[in-house]
C-alpha positions in Angstrom: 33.4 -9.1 13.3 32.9 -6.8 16.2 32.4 -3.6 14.3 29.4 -5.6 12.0 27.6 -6.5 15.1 27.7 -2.9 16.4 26.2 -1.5 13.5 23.5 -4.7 13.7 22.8 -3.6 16.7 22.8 0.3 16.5 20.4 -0.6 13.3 17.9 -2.5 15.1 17.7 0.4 17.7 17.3 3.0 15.1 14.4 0.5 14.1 12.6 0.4 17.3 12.9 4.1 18.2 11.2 5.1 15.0 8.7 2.5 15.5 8.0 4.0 19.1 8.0 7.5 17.4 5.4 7.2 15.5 3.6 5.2 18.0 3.6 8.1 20.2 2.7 10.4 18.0 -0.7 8.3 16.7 -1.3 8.3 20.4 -2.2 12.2 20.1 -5.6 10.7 17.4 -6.9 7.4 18.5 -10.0 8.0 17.0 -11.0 11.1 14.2 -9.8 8.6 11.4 -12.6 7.0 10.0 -13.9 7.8 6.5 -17.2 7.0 5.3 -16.7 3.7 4.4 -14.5 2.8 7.8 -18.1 1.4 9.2 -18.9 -1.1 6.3 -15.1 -2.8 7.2 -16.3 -2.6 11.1 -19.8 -4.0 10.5 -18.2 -6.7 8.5 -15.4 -7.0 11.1 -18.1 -7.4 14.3 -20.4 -9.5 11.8 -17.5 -12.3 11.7 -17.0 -11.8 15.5 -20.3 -13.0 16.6 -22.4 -10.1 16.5 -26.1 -10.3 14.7 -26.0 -7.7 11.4 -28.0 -5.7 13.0 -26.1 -5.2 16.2 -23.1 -5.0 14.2 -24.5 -2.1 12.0 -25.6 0.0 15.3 -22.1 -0.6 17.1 -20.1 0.5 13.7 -22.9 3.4 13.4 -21.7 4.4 16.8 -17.7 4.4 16.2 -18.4 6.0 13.1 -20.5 9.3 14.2 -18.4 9.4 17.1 -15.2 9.7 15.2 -17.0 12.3 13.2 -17.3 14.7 15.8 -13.1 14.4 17.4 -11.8 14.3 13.2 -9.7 17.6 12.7 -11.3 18.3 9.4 -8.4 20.6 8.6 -6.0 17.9 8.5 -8.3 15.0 7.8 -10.1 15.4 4.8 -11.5 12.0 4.8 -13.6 12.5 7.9 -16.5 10.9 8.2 -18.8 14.1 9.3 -21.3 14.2 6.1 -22.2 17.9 6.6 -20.6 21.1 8.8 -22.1 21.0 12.3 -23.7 17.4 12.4 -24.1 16.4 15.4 -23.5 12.7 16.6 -26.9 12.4 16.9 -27.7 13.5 13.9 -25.4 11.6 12.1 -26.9 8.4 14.1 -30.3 9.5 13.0 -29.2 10.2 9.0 -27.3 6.4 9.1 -29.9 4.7 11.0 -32.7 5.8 9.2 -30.5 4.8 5.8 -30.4 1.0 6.9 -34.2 1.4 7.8 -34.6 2.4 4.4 -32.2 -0.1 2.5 -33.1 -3.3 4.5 -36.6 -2.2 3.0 -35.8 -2.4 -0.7 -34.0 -5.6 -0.6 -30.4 -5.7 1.2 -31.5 -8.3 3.8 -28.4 -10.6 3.2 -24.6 -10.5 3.3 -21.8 -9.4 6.3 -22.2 -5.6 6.1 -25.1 -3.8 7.4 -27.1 -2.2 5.0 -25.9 0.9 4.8 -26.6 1.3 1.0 -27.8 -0.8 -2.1 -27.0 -4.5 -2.2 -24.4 -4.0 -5.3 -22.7 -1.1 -3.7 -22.1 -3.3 -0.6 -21.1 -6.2 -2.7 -17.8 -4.0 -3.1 -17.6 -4.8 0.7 -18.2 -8.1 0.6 -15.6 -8.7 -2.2 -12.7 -7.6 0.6 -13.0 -10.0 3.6 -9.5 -9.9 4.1 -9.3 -6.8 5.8 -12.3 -7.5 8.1 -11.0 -11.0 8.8 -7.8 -9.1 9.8 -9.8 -6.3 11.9 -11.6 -9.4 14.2 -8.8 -10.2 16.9 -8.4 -6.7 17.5 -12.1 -5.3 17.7 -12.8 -8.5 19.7 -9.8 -8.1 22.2 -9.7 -3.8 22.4 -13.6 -2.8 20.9 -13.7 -0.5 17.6 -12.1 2.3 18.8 -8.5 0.8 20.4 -9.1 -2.2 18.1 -8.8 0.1 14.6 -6.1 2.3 16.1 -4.1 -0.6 16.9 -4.6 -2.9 13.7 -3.4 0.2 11.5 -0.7 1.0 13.7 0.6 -3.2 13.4 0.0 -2.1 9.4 1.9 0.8 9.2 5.0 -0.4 11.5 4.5 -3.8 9.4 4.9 -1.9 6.0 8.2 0.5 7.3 9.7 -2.3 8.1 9.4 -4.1 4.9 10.5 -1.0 3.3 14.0 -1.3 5.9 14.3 -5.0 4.9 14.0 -3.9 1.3 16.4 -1.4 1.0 18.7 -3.5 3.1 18.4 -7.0 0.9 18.9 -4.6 -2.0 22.3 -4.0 -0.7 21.8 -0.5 0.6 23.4 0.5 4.3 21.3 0.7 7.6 21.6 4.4 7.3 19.5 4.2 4.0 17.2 1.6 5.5 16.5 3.5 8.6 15.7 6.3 5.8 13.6 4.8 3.8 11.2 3.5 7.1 11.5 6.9 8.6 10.5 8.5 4.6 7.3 5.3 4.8 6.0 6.8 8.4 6.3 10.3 7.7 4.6 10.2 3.9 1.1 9.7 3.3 2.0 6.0 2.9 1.8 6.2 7.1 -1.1 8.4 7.0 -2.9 5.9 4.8 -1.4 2.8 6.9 -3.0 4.1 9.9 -6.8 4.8 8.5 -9.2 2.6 9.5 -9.7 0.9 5.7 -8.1 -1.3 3.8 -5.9 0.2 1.9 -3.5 0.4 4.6 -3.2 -3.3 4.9 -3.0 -3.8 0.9 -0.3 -1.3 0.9 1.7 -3.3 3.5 0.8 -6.2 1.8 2.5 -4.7 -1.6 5.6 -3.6 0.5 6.0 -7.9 1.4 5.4 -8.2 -2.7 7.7 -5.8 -3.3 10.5 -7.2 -0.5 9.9 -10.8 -2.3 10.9 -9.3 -5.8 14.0 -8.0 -4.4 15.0 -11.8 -2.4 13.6 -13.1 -6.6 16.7 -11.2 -7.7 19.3 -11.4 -5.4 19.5 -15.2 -5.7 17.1 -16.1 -3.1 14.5 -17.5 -5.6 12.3 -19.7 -3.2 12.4 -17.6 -0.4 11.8 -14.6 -2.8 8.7 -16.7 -4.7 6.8 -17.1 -2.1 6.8 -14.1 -0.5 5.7 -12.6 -4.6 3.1 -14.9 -4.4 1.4 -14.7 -0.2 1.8 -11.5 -0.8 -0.5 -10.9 -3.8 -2.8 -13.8 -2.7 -3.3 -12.1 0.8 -4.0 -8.7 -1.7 -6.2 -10.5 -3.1 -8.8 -11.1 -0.3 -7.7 -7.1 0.8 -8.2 -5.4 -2.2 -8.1 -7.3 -5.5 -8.0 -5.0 -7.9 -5.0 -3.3 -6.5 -3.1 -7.3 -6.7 -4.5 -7.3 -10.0 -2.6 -3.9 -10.8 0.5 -4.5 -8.6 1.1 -7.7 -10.2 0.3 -6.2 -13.6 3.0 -3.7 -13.6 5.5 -5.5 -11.9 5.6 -8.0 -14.9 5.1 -5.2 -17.7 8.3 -3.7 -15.8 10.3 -7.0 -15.9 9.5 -7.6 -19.5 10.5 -4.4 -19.9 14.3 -4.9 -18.2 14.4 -8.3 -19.0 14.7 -6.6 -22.8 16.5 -3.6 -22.1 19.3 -6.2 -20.1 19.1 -8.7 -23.5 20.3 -5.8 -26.0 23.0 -4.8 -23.4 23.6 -8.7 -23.5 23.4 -8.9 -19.8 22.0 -11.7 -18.1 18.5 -11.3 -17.9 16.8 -14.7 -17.3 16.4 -14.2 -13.7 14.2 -11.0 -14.6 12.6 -12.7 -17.1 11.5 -15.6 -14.7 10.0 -12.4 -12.4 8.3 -11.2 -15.2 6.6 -15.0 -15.5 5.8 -15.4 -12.5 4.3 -11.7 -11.6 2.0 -12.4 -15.3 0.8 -15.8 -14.1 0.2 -14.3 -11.0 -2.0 -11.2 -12.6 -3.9 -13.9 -14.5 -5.2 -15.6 -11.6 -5.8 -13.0 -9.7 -8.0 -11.8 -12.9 -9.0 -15.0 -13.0 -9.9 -15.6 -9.3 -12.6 -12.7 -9.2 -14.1 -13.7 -12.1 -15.2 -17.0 -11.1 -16.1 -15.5 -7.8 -17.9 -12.8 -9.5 -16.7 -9.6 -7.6 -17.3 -6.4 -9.0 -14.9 -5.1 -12.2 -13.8 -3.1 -14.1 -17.3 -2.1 -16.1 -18.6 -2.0 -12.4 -16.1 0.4 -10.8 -16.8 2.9 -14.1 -20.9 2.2 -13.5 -20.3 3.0 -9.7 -18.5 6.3 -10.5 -21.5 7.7 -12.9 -24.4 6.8 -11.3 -23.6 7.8 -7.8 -23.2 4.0 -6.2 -25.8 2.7 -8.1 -28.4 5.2 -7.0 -29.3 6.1 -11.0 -29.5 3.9 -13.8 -26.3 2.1 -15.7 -25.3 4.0 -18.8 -25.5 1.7 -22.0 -21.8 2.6 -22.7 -20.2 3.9 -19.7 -16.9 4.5 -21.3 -16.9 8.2 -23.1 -18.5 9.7 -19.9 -15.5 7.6 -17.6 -12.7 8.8 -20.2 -14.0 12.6 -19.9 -14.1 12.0 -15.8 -10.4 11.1 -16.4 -9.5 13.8 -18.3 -11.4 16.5 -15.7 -9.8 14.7 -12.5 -6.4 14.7 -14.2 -6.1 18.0 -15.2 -7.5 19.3 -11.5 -4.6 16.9 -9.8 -1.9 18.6 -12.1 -3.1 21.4 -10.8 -2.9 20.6 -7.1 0.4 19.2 -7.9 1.8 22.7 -9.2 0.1 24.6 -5.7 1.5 21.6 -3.5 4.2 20.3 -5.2 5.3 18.2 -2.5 5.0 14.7 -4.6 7.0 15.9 -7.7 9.4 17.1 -5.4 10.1 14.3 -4.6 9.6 12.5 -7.6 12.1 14.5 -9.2 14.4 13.3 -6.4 13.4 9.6 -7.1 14.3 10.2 -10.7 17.8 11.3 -9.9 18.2 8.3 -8.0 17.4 6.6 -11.1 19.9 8.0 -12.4 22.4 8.5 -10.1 22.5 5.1 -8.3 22.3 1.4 -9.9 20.0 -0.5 -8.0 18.3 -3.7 -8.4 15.2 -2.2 -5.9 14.6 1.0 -8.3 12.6 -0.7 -10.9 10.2 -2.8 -8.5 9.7 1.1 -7.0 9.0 2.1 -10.3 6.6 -0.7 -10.9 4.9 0.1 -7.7 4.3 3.8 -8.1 3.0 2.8 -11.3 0.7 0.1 -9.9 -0.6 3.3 -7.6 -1.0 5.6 -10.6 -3.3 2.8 -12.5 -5.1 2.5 -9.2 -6.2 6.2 -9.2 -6.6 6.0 -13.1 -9.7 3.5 -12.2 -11.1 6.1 -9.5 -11.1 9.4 -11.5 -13.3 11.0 -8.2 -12.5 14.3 -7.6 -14.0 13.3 -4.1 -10.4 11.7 -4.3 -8.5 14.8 -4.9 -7.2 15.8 -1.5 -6.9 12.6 -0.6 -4.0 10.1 -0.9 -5.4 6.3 -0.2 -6.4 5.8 -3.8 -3.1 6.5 -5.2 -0.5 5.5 -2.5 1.2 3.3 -4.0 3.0 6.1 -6.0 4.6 7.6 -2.7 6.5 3.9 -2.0 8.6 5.2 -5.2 10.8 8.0 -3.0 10.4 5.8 -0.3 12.3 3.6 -1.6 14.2 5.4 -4.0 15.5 8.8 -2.0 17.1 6.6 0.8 19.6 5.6 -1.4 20.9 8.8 -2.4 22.6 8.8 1.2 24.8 5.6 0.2 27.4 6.4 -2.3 27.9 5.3 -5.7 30.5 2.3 -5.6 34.2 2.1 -7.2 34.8 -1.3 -6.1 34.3 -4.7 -8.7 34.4 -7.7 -5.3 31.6 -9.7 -5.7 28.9 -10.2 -2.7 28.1 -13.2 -1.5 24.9 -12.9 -0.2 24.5 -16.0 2.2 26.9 -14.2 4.1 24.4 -12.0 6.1 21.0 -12.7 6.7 19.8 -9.0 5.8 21.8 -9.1 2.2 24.1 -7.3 3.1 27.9 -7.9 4.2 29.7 -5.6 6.1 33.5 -5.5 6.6 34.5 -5.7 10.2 37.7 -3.2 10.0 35.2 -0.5 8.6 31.0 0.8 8.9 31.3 0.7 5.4 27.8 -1.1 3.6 27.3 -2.9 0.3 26.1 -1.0 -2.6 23.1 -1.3 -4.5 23.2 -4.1 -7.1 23.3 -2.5 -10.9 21.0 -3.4 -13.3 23.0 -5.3 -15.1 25.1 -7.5 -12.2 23.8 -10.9 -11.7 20.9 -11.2 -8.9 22.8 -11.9 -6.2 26.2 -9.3 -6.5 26.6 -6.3 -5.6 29.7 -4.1 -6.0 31.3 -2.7 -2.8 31.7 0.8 -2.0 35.4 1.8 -1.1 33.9 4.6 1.6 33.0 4.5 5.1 28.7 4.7 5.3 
């Protein structure tokens, strides 16, 4: 099947010169990146490379001012400059003089420096898998290469899961190069390539999301485990953003797994999804309660009494619910000036409609998982931003790219095992297998009687 081959091959290529892209391109900001929290990942990071607390807080002091001063606050509106025109040594000063003062009223303990309160940092110290992930690099480049290059491995790491997603799904290479191309050029690259973690739990949720697709497409095992690494690796990341994943993949399975039953389609492999993503959400759930890490009533105490700094509120809840409803209504708002994200969430909902595909309603479930994530955060600090919330762009990642493949006329059953990717491809034409319907058995796809 010489024609296959080719297109393997011209596919991989396409691969590799969008991954070099967008290398080059980060090459023009090494540094500029980091937000204010960027130096309690690094302190961690250095603390679990060797260094003393204290030397660790001075060195991630010094990446942090110093990326301060080179951020293009224009286009970087996480920048970690505090105020217009501090200087580096000035910002030194300010965060020096704020672990003087907090080592001094009790944070003497734990990974991070003491850049704030003991509870706020214990926020920090809940997430050691990004820090753990951050020590080969810092140790091997220092802060400054080491950061640029760990969120560079996270963002080419998460495009390609998005490729290998689309592909599995039964879409063609020219859909999967699309959809890796759409993941580097959205914020979902931007917030890859920040120096926090939500670039590395957001690559972690494209390996969740890749797993569900392999759960359908009769690669259970396979499919299984990566559902399950994935969240347990999210776990040690970001937890509450497993927790949330997980959540709405199930409540989105249930929800098929139903929809399927009254069509009387077979819908037990969904079903079994929508087990295993529940279990899943319970231990996670499960998991940070025993290990007491901050939660839910936490997150809503942080918000209202700036970190910690003023006292809890008795009942948090009516004050959180009226920061939801003020954040809310000012993001509408930005949406209708910038309508860039319902662009193209208007063009992921005609793909929803337009194209049967078994990948759509994992995209669904994941944009979802990002809106709940922003639902917790109702900061209007947050508004410009996109890290809280990023989850919600994987949607027309995922989605748009198959708008390029066209809808299929053919019945021929796919047999899967044929290709490792997922997807056969007839030798006598470039012609790519089309996206599974909701209703086909996990595993078939119908074939497309046009050339790609």
């Amino acid at each position: 099947m010489p024609s296959t081959r080719r297109t393997r091959r011209l596919g991989l290529v396409g691969m590799l010169l969008i991954a070099v892209a967008f290398a080059g391109l980060q090459l023009t900001a090494v540094t500029g990146r980091a937000s204010p929290d960027t130096k309690n990942y690094l302190s961690y990071a250095l603390s679990l490379s060797g260094e003393d607390r204290q030397e660790a807080g001075r060195l991630a002091i010094g990446y942090s001012c110093a990326s301060g001063q080179r951020a293009p606050l224009d286009f970087i509106p996480w920048t970690s400059r505090k105020a217009a025109g501090e200087s580096e040594e000035q910002c030194v000063r300010r965060l020096n003089d704020s672990v003087a003062y907090w080592s001094g009223h009790g944070n003497t303990s734990g990974m991070t420096a003491p850049f704030a309160n003991q509870r706020f940092m214990a926020i920090f110290e809940a997430r050691p898998g990004y820090p753990l992930f951050l020590v080969p690099f810092v140790t091997a480049f220092g802060p400054t290469w080491g950061l640029w290059l760990a969120g560079l491995v996270v963002a080419l790491a998460g495009s390609v899961c998005v490729l290998l997603t689309l592909r599995v799904a039964g879409a063609s290479w020219r859909a999967g190069l699309a959809g890796q191309a759409l993941y580097l050029a959205l914020p979902t690259g931007t917030v890859a390539m920040n120096p926090l973690s939500d670039g590395l739990s957001l690559a972690l949720g494209t390996a969740v999301v890749l797993g569900c697709v392999l759960l359908l497409r009769d690669r259970p095992r396979a499919g299984a485990a990566l559902v399950a690494g994935g969240l347990a690796l999210m776990f040690l990341v970001r937890y509450s953003q497993a927790l949330l994943l997980a959540a709405a993949l199930a409540g989105v399975f249930l929800a098929w797994s139903g929809w399927l039953r009254l069509k009387r389609g077979g819908s037990a492999p969904v079903l079994r999804a929508a087990g295993l993503c529940g279990a899943l959400a319970a231990i996670v759930y499960t998991g940070a309660h025993l290990l007491s890490w901050p939660m839910g009533q936490d997150s809503a105490q942080d918000l209202l009494t700036h970190h910690y700094q003023r006292p809890d509120l008795p009942d948090p809840w009516p004050e959180f619910f009226v920061q939801e409803r003020i954040f809310w209504t000012a993001w509408l708002r930005r949406q209708a000036t910038y309508p860039v994200l319902p662009v193209l969430l208007a063009l992921s909902a005609w793909a929803l409609l337009k194209r049967r595909s078994v990948v759509l309603p994992i995209a669904l479930a994941a944009g979802a998982a990002g809106l709940l994530n922003q639902a917790g955060h109702p900061n209007l600090d947050q508004l410009l931003g996109y890290r809280l919330i990023v989850f919600v762009w994987l949607l027309p990642a995922l989605a748009i790219p198959l708008l390029l493949d066209r809808p299929s006329t053919d019945t021929a059953p796919h047999d899967a095992s044929r290709d490792p990717a997922g997807a056969e491809e007839p030798s006598d034409v470039t012609a790519h297998a089309a996206p599974a319907t909701a209703g086909d058995t996990p595993g078939e796809v119908r074939h497309p009687t046009s050339r790609s």
